[in-house]
C-alpha positions in Angstrom: -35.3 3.4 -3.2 -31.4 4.3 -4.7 -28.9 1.4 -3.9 -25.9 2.2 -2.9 -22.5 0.6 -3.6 -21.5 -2.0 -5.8 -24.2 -5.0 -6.5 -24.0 -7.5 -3.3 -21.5 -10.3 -4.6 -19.4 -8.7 -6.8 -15.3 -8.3 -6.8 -12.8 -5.7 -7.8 -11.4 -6.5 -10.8 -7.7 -5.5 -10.9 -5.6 -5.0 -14.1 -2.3 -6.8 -13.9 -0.5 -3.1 -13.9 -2.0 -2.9 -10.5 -1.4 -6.5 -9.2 2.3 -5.6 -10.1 1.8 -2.4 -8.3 0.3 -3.7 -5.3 2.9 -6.7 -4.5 5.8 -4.1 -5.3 5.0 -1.9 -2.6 3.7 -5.1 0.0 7.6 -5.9 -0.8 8.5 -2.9 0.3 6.3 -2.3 3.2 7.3 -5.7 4.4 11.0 -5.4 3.8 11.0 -2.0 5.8 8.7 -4.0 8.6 11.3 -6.2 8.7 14.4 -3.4 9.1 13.0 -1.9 12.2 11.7 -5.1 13.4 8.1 -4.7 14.0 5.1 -7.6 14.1 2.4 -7.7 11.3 0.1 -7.6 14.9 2.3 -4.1 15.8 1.8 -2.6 12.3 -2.2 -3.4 12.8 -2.2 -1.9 15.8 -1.1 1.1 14.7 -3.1 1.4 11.8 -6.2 -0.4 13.7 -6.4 -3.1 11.2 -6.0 -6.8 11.9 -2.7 -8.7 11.7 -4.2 -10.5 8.2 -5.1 -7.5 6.5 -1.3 -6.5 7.1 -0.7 -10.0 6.0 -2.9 -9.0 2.5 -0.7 -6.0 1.6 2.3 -7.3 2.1 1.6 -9.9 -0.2 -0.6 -7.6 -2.7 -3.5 -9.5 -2.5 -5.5 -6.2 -1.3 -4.8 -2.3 -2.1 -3.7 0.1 0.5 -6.6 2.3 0.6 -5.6 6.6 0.3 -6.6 6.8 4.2 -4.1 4.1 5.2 -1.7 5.6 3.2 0.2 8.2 5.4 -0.5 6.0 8.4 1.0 3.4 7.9 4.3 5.5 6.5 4.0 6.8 10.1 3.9 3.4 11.1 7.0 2.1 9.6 9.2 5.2 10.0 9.4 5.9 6.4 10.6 9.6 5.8 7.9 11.6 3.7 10.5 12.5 1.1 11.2 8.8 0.7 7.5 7.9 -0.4 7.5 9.6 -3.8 10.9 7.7 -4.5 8.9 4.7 -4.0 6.2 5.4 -6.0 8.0 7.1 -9.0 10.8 4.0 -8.8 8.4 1.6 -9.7 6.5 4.0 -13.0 9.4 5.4 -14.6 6.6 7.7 -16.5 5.9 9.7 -13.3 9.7 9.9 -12.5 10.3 11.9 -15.7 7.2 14.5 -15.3 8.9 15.2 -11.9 12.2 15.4 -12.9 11.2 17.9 -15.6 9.7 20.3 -12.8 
């Protein structure tokens, strides 16, 4: 019998590039909560999470996995053409591969 998964116990081991990552954009997410005055509970709702895992990504304690991604721009009214600025803000190596295109 194949196991599946990771080994029962173990964590995900960050690097500090992605710990930066992760509480740059739970700024963001939170400051743009904020603007158009929504909950933590309203943003959960809407991405069918709980109010603590909300809590989690705003703070950059967890990653935002790719499937929460687009909903919970959706959620907080962000523009699509804003998310790229976000993104490429923060790692000016991507900015510069898109600005060459």
């Amino acid at each position: 019998m194949s196991t599946r998964g990771r080994p029962k116990g173990s964590v995900n081991v960050y690097e500090p590039r992605d710990l930066e990552r992760m509480k740059f954009l739970g700024k963001k997410y939170k400051r743009r909560r904020r603007q158009i005055k929504k909950t933590q509970t309203d943003i959960g709702n809407a991405l069918n999470v709980s109010f603590q895992q909300i809590q989690k990504y705003e703070q950059g304690k967890n990653a935002i996995s790719t499937l929460r991604i687009e909903p919970y721009r959706i959620a907080l009214k962000i523009p699509a053409h804003r998310v790229g600025y976000i993104v490429n803000k923060y790692n000016p190596k991507q900015r510069n591969i898109i600005c060459e295109v």
